[in-house]
MIDOSE-1310 file (N, C-alpha, C; in nm, 2 decimals, decimal comma, always signed):
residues 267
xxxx	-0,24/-1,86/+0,34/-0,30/-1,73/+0,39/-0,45/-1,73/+0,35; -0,55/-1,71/+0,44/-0,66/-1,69/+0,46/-0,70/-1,56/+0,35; -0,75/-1,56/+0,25/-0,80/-1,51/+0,16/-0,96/-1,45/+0,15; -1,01/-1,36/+0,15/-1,11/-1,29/+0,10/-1,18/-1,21/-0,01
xxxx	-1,22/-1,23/-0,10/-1,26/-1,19/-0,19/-1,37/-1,07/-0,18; -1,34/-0,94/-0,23/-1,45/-0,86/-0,22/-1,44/-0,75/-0,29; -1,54/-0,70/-0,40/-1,52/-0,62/-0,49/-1,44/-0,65/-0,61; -1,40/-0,79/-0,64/-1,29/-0,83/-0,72/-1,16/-0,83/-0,67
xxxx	-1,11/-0,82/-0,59/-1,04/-0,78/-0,48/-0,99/-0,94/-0,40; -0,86/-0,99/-0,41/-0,86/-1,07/-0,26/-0,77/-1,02/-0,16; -0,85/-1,01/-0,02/-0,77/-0,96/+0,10/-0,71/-1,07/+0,14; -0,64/-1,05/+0,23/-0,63/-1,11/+0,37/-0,66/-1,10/+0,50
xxxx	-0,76/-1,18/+0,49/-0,79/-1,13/+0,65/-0,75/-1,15/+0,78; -0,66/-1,09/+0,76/-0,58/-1,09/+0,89/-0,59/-0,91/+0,99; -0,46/-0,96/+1,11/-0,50/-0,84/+1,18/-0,39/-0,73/+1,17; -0,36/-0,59/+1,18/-0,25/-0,54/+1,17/-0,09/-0,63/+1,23
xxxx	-0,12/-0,66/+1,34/+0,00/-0,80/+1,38/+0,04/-0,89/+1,30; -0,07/-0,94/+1,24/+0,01/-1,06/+1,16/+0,04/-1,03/+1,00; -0,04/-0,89/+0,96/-0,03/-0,79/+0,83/+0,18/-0,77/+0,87; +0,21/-0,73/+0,98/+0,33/-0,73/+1,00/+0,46/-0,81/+0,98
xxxx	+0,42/-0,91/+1,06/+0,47/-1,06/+1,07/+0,54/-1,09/+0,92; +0,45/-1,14/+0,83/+0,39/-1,15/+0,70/+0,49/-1,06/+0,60; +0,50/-0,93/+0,66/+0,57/-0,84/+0,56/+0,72/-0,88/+0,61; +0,75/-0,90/+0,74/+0,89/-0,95/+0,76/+0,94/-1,05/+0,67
xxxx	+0,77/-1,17/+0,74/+0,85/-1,26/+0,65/+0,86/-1,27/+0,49; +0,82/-1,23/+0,43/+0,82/-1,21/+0,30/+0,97/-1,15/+0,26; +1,02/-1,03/+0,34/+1,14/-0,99/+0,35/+1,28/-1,11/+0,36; +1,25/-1,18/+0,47/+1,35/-1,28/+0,47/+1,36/-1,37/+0,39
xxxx	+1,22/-1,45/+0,34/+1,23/-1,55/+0,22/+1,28/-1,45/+0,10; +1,26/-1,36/+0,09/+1,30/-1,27/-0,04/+1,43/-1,29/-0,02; +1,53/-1,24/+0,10/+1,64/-1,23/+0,11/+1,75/-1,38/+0,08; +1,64/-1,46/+0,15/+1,73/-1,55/+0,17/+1,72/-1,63/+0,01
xxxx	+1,61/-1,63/-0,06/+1,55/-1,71/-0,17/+1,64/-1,60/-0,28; +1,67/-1,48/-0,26/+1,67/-1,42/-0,40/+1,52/-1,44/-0,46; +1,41/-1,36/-0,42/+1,30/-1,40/-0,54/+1,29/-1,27/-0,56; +1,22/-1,23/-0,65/+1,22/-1,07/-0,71/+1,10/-0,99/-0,54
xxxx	+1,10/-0,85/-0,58/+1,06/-0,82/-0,45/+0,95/-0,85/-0,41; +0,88/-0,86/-0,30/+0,76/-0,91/-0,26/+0,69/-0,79/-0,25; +0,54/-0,77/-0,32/+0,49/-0,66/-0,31/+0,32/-0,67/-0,17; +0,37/-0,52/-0,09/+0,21/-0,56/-0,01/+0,16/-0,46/-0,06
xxxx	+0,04/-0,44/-0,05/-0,09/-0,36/-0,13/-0,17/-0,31/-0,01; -0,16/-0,19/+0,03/-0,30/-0,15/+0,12/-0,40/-0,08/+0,07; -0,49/-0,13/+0,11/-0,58/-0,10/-0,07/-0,70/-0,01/+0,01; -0,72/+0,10/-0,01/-0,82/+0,16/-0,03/-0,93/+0,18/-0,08
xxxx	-1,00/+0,32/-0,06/-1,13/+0,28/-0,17/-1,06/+0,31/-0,31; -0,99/+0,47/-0,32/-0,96/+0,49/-0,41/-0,86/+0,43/-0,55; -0,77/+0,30/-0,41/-0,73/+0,21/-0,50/-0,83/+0,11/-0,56; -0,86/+0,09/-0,50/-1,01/-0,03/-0,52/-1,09/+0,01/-0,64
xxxx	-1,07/+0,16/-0,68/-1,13/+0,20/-0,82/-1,07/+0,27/-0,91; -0,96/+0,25/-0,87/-0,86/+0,25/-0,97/-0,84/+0,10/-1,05; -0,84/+0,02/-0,98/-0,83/-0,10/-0,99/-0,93/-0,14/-1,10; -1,04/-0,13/-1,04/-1,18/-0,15/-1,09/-1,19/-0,07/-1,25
xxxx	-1,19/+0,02/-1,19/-1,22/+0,17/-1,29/-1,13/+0,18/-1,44; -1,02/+0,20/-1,39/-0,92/+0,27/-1,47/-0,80/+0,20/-1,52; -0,75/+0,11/-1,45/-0,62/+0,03/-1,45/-0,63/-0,13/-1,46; -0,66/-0,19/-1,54/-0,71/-0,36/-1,55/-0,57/-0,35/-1,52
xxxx	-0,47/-0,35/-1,52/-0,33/-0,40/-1,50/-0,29/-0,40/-1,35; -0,41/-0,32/-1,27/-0,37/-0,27/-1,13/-0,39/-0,39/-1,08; -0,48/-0,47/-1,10/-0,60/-0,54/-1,04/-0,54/-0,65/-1,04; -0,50/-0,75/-1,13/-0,40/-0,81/-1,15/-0,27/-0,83/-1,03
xxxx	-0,16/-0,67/-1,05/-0,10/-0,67/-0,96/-0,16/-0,69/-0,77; -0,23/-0,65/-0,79/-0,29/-0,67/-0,67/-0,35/-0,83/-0,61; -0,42/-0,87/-0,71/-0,43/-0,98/-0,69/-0,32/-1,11/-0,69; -0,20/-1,06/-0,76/-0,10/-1,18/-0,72/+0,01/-1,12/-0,62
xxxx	-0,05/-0,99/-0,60/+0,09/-0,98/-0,46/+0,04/-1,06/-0,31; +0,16/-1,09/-0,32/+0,16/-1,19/-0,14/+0,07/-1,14/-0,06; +0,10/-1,02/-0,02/+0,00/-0,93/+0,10/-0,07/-0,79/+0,04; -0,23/-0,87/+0,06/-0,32/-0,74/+0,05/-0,40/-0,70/+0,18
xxxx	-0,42/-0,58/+0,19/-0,48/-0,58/+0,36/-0,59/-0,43/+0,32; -0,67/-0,42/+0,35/-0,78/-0,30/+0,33/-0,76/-0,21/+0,47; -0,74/-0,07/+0,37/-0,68/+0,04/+0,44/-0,81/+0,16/+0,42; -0,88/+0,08/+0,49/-1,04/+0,19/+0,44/-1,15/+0,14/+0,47
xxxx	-1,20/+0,23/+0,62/-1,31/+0,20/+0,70/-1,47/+0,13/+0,60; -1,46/+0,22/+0,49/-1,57/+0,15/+0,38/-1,57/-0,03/+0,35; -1,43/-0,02/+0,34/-1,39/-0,16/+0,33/-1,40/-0,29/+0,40; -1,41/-0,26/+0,54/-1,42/-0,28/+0,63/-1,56/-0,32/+0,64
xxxx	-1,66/-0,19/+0,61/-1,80/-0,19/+0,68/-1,83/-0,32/+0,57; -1,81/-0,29/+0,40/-1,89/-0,41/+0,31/-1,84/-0,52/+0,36; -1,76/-0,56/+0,38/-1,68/-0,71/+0,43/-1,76/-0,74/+0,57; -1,83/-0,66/+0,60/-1,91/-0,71/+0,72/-2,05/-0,72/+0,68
xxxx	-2,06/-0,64/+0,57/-2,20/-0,67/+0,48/-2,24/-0,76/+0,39; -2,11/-0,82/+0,32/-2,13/-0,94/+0,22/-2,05/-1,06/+0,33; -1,95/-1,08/+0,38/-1,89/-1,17/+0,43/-1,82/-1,20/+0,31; -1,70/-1,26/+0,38/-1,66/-1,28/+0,50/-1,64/-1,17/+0,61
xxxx	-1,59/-1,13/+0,67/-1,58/-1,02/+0,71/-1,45/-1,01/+0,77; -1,37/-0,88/+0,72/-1,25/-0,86/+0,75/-1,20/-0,82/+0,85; -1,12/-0,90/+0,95/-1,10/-0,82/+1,09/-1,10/-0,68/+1,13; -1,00/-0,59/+1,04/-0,97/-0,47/+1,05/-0,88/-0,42/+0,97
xxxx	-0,88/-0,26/+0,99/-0,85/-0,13/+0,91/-0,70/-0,14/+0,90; -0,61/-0,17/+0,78/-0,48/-0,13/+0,82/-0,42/-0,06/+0,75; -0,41/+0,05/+0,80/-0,36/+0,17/+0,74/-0,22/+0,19/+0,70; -0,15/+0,24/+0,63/-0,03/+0,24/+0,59/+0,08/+0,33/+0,65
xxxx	-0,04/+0,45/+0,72/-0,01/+0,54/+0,84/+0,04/+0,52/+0,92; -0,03/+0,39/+0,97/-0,02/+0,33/+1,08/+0,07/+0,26/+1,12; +0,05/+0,14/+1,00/+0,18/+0,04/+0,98/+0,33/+0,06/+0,99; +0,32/+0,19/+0,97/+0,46/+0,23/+0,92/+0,55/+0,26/+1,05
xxxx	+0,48/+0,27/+1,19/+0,52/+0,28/+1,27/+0,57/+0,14/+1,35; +0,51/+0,06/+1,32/+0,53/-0,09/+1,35/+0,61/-0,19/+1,27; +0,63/-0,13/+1,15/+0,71/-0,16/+1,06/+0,88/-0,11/+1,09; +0,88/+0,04/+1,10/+1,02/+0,06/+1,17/+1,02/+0,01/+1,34
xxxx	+0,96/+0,00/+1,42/+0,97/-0,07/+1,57/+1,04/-0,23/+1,50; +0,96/-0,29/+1,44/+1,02/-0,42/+1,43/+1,16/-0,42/+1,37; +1,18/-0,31/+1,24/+1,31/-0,35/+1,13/+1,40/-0,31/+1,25; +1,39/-0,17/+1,35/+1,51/-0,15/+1,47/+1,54/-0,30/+1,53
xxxx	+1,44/-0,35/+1,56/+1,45/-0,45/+1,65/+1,53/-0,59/+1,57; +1,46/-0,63/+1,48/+1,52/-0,73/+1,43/+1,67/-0,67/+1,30; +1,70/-0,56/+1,32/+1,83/-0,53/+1,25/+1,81/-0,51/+1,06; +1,68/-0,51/+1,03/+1,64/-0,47/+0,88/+1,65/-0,35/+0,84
xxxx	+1,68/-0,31/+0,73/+1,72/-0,21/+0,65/+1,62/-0,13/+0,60; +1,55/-0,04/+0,59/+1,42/+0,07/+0,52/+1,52/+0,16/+0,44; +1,49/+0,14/+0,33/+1,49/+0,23/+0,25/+1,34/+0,31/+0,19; +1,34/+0,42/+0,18/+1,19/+0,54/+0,17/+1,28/+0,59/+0,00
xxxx	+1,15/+0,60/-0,06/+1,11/+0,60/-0,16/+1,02/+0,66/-0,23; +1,04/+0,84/-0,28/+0,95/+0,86/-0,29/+0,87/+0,97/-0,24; +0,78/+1,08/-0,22/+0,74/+1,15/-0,18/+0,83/+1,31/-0,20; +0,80/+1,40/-0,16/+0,90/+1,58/-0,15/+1,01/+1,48/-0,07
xxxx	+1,14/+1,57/-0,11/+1,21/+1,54/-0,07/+1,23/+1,59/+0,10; +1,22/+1,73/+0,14/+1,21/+1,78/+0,23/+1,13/+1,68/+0,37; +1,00/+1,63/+0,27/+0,88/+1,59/+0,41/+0,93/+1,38/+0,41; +0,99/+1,34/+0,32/+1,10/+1,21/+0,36/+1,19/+1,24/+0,43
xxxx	+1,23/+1,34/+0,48/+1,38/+1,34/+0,54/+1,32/+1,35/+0,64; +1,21/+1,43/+0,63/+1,18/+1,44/+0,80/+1,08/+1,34/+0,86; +1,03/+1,28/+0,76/+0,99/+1,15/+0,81/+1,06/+1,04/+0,86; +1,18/+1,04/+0,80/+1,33/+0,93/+0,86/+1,38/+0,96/+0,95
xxxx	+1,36/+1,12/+0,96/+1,42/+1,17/+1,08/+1,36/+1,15/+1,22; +1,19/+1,15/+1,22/+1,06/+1,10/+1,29/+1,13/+0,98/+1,35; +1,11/+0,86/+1,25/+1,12/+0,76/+1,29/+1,27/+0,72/+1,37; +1,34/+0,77/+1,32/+1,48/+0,75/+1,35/+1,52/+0,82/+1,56
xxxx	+1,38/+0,93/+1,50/+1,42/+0,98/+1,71/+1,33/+0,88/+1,79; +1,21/+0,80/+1,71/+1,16/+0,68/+1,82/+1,24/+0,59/+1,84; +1,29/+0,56/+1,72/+1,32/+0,40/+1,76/+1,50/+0,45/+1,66; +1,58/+0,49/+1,76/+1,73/+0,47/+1,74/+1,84/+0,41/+1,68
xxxx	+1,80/+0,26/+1,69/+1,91/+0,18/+1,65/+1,87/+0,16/+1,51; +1,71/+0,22/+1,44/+1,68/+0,18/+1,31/+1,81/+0,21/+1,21; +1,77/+0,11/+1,17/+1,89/+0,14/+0,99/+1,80/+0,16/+0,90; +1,82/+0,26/+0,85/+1,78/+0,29/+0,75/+1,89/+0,33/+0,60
xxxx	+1,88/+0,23/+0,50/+1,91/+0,23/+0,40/+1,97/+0,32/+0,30; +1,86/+0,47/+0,29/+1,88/+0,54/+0,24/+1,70/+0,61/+0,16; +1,73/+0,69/+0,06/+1,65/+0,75/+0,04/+1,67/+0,81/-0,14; +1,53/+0,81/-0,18/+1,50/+0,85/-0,30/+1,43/+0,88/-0,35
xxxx	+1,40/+1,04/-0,40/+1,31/+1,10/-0,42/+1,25/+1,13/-0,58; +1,28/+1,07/-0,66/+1,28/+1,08/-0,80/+1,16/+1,10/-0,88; +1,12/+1,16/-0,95/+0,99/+1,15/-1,10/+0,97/+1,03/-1,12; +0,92/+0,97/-1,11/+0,89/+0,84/-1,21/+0,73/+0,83/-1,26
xxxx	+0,76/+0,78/-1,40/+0,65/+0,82/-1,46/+0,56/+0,67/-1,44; +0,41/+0,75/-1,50/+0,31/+0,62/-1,49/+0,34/+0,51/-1,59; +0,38/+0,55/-1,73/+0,44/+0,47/-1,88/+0,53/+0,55/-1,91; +0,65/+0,50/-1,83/+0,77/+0,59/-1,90/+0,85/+0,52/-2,01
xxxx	+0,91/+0,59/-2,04/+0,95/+0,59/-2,22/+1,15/+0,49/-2,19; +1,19/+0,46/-2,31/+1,29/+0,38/-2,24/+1,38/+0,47/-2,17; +1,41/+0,61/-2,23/+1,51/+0,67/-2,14/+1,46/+0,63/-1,97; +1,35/+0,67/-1,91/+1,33/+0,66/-1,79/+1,31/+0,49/-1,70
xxxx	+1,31/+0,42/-1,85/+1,34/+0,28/-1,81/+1,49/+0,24/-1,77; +1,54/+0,38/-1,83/+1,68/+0,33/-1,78/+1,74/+0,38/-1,62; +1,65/+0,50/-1,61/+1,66/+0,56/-1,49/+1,61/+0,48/-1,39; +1,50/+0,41/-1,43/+1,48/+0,33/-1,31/+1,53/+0,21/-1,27
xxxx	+1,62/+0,16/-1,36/+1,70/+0,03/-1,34/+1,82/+0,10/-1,26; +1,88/+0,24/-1,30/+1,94/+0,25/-1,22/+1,95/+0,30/-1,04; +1,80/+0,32/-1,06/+1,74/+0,37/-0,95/+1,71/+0,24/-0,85; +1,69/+0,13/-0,93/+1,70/+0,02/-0,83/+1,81/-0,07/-0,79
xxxx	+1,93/-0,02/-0,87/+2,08/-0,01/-0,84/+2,11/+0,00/-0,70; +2,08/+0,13/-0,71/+2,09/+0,19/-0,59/+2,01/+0,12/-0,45; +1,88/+0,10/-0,48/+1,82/+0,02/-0,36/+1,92/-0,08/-0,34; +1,94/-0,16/-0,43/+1,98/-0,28/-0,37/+2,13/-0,29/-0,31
xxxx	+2,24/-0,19/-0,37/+2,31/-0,16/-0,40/+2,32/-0,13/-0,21; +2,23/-0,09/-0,18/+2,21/-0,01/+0,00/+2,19/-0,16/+0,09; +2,16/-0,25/+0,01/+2,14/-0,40/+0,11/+1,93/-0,40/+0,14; +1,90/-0,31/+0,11/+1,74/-0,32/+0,17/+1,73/-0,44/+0,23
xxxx	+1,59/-0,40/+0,28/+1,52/-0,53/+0,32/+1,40/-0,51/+0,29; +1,38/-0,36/+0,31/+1,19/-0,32/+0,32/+1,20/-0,19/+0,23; +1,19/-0,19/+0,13/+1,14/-0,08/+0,05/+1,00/+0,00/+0,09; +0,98/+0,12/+0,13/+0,89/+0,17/+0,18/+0,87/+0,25/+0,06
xxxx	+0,73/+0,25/-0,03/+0,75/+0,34/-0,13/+0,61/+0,38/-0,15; +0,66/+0,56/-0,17/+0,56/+0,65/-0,12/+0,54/+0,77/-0,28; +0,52/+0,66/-0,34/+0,48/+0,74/-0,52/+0,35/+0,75/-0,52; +0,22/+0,71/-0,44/+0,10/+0,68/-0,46/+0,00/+0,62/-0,55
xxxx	-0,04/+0,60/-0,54/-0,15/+0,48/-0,63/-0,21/+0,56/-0,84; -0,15/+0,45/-0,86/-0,12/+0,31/-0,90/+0,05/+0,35/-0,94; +0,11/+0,46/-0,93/+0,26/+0,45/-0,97/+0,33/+0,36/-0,86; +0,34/+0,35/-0,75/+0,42/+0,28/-0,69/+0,38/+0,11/-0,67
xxxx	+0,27/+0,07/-0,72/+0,24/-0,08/-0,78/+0,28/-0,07/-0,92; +0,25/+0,00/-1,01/+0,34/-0,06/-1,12/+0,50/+0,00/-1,13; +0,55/+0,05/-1,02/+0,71/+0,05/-1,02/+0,77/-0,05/-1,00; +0,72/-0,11/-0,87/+0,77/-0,19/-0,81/+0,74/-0,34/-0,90
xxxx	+0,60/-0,34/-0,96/+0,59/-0,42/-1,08/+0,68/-0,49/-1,17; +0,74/-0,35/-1,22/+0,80/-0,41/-1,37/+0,94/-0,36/-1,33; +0,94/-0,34/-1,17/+1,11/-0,36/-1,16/+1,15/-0,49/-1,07; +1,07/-0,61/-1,02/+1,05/-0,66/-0,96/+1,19/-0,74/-0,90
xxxx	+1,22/-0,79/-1,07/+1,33/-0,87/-1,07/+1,43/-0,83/-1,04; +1,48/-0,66/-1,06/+1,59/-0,57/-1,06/+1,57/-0,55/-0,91; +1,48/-0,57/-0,81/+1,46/-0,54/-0,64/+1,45/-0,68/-0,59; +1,54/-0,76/-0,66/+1,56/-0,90/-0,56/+1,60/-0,88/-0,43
xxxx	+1,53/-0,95/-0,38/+1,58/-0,97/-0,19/+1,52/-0,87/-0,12; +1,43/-0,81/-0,16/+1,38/-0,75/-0,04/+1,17/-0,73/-0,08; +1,12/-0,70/+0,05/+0,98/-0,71/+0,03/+0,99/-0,55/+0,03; +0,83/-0,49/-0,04/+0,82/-0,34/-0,08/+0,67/-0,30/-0,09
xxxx	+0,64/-0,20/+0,00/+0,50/-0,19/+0,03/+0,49/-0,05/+0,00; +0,34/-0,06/-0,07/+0,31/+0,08/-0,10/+0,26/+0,17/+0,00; +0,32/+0,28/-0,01/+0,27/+0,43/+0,16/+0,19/+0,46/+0,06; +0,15/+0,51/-0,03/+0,11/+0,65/-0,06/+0,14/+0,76/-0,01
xxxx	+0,09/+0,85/+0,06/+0,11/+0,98/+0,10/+0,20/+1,00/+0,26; +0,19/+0,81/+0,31/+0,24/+0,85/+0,46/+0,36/+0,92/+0,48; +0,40/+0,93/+0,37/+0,57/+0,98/+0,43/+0,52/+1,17/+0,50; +0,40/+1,22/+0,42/+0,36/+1,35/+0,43/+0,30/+1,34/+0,60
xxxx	+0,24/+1,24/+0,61/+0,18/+1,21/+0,73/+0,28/+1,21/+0,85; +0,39/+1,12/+0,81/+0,50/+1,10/+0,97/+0,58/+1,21/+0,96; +0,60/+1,31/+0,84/+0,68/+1,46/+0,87/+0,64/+1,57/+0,94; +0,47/+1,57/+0,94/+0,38/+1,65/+1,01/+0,29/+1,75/+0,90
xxxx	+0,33/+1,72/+0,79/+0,29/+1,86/+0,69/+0,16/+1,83/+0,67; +0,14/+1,69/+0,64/-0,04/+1,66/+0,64/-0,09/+1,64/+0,80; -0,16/+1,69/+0,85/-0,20/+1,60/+0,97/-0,31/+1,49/+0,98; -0,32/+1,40/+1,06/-0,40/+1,29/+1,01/-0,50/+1,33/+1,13
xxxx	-0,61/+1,28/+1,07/-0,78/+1,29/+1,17/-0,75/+1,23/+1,29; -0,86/+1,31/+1,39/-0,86/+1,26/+1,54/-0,85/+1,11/+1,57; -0,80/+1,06/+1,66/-0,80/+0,89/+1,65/-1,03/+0,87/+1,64; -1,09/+0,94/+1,69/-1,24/+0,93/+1,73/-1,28/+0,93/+1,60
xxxx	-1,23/+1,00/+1,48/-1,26/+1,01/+1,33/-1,24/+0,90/+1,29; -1,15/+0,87/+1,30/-1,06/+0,72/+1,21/-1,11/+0,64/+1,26; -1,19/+0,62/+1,38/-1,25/+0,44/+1,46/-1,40/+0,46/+1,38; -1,41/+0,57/+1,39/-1,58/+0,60/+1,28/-1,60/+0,58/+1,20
xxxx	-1,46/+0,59/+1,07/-1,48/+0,61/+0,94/-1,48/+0,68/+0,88; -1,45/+0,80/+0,94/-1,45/+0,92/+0,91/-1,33/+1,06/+0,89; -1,23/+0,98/+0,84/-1,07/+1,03/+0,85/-1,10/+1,08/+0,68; -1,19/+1,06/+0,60/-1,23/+1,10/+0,47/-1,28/+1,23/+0,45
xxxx	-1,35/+1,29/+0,59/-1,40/+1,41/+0,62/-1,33/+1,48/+0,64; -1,23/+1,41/+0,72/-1,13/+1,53/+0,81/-1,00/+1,61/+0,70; -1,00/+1,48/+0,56/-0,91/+1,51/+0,49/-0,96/+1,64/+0,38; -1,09/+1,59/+0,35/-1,19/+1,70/+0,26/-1,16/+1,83/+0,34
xxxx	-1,20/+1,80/+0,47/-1,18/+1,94/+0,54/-1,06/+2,02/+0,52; -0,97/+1,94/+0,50/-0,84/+2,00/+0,54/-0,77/+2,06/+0,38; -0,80/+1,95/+0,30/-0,79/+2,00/+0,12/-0,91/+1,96/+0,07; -1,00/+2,08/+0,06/-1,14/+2,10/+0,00/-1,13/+2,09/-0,14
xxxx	-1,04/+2,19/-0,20/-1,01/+2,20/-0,37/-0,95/+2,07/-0,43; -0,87/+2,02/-0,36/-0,84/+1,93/-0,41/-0,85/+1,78/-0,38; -0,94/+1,76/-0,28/-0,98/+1,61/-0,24/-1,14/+1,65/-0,27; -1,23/+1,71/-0,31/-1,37/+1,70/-0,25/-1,43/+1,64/-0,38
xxxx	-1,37/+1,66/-0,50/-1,42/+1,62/-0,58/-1,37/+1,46/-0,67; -1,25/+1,44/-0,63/-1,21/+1,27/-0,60/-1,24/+1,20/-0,51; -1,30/+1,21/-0,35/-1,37/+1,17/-0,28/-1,53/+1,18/-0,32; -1,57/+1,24/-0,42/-1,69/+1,25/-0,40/-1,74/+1,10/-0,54
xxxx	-1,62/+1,13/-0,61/-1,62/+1,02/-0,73/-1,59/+0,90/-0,69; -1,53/+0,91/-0,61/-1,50/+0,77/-0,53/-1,58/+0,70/-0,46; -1,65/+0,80/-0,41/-1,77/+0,74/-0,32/-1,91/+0,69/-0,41; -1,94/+0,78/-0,52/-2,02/+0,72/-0,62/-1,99/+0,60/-0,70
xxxx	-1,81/+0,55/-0,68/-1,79/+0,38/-0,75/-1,85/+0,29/-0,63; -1,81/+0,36/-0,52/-1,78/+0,23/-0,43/-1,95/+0,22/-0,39; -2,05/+0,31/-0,42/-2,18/+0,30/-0,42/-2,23/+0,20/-0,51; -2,16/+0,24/-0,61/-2,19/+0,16/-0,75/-2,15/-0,01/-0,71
xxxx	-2,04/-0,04/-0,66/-1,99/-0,16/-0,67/-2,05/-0,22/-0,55; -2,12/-0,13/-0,45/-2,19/-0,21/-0,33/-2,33/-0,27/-0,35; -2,39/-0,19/-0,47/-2,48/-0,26/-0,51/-2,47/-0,36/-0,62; -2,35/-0,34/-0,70/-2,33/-0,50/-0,79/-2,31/-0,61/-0,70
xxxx	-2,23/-0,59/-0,57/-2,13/-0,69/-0,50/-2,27/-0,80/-0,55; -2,41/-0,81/-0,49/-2,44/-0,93/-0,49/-2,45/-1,06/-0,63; -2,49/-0,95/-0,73/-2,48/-1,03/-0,88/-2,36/-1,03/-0,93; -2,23/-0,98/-0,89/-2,16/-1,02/-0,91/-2,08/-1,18/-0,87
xxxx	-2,15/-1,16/-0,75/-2,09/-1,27/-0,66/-2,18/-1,42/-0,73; -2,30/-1,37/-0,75/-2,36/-1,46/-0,79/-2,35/-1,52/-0,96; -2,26/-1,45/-1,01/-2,18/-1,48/-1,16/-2,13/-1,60/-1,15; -1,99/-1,53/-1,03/-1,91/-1,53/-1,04/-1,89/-1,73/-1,02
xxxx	-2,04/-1,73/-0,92/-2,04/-1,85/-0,84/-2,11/-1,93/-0,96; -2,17/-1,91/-1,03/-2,27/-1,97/-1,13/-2,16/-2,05/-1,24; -2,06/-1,90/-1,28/-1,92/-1,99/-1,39/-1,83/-2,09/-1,28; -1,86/-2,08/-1,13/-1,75/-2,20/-1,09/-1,85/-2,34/-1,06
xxx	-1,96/-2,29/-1,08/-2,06/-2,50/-1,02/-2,04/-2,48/-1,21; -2,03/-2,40/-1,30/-2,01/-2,47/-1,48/-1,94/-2,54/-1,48; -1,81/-2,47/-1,44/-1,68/-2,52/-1,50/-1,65/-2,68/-1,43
């Protein structure tokens, strides 16, 4: 897999198609191998400084899961400013639609994970009136904490009981960033046989309760505005922090890179 480095960060630069492909197959070798679950990462800005910022453990996870794909027009623009440059945006919004078209098609199991319980059902429910023959696994809506204590260590072994218990294939899990990378984390081994990619908020997205920016917003870059617009109180001032790392980190990218390259002609 074609690898990209950016911001500390390795993508893959691939296209939403083969970001697809990739999560199947990860599913089947999982299945067929027994390997603990396969994690994909759509990584944002906000993830990107979490990673950076706040969570040295995120960063890690991120960098040794199979599939990383950048879900943020910003991301997009620097990867065309440092190089290599990344084909394109893949959103997890998005994905998720091509994700159930394929599991109907090829007979795979979704299990959703995650989010109000009300706006998952009707997200299953969404997908389930496009594409009919989908199976879907089941569903689970639980607390899980960021560092939970052993009681909730036990709740979540038994919570991945149940996944697997359902047959998965594709864990779709919609706890948002960084909880549903370190669930899936340190449950990895207990979610053998199937691949599990983090939504964040899309489950809110395919029930209707959030609405997502004009497609004219989102080809611009500009789906960040349309969300501020929409929750002013409570996005304007995490996007505004966000935007001041990823400022920050666009002007390290070049001495960074140039460290980074200086300890590899040492070593």
């Amino acid at each position: 897999m074609n690898r990209h480095k950016l911001f500390g960060i390795h993508f893959d630069a691939i296209t939403s198609s083969q970001a697809l492909e990739r999560l199947f197959s990860l599913a089947q070798s999982a299945k067929e191998k027994q390997l603990p679950a396969q994690l994909a990462v759509t990584v944002n800005v906000q993830i990107m400084v979490n990673a950076r910022r706040h969570f040295p453990a995120l960063l890690r996870i991120i960098n040794e899961a199979p599939l990383v794909v950048a879900d943020g027009a910003p991301l997009i623009f620097a990867s065309r400013l440092f190089g290599p440059k990344l084909p394109e945006r893949i959103a997890g919004s998005d994905l998720i639609y091509d994700i159930a078209k394929a599991a109907s098609e090829k007979g795979l199991r979704l299990f959703f994970f995650g989010g109000e319980e009300k706006y998952t059902i009707q997200a299953m429910e969404k997908l389930k009136t496009l594409y009919p023959s989908l199976q879907i696994a089941g569903h689970a809506c639980p607390m899980v904490a960021l560092n939970p204590n052993d009681s909730q260590l036990a709740e979540e072994a038994e919570m991945c009981r149940q996944i697997t218990n359902a047959k998965t294939d594709i864990l779709l899990v919609g706890l948002g960033c960084p909880k549903q990378e370190f669930f899936v984390s340190r449950n990895a081994e207990k979610l053998k046989g199937m691949a599990a990619i983090g939504l964040g908020g899309t489950f809110n997205f395919l029930s209707g309760h959030i609405a997502r920016a004009p497609k004219w917003m989102q080809h611009m870059g500009l789906e960040w505005l349309f969300r501020i617009i929409q929750e002013p109180k409570r996005l304007f001032m995490r996007y505004f922090i966000d935007a001041f790392f990823l400022a920050a980190y666009i002007l390290r990218e070049p001495f960074r890179r140039y460290a980074e390259g200086k300890e590899e002609r040492n070593s």
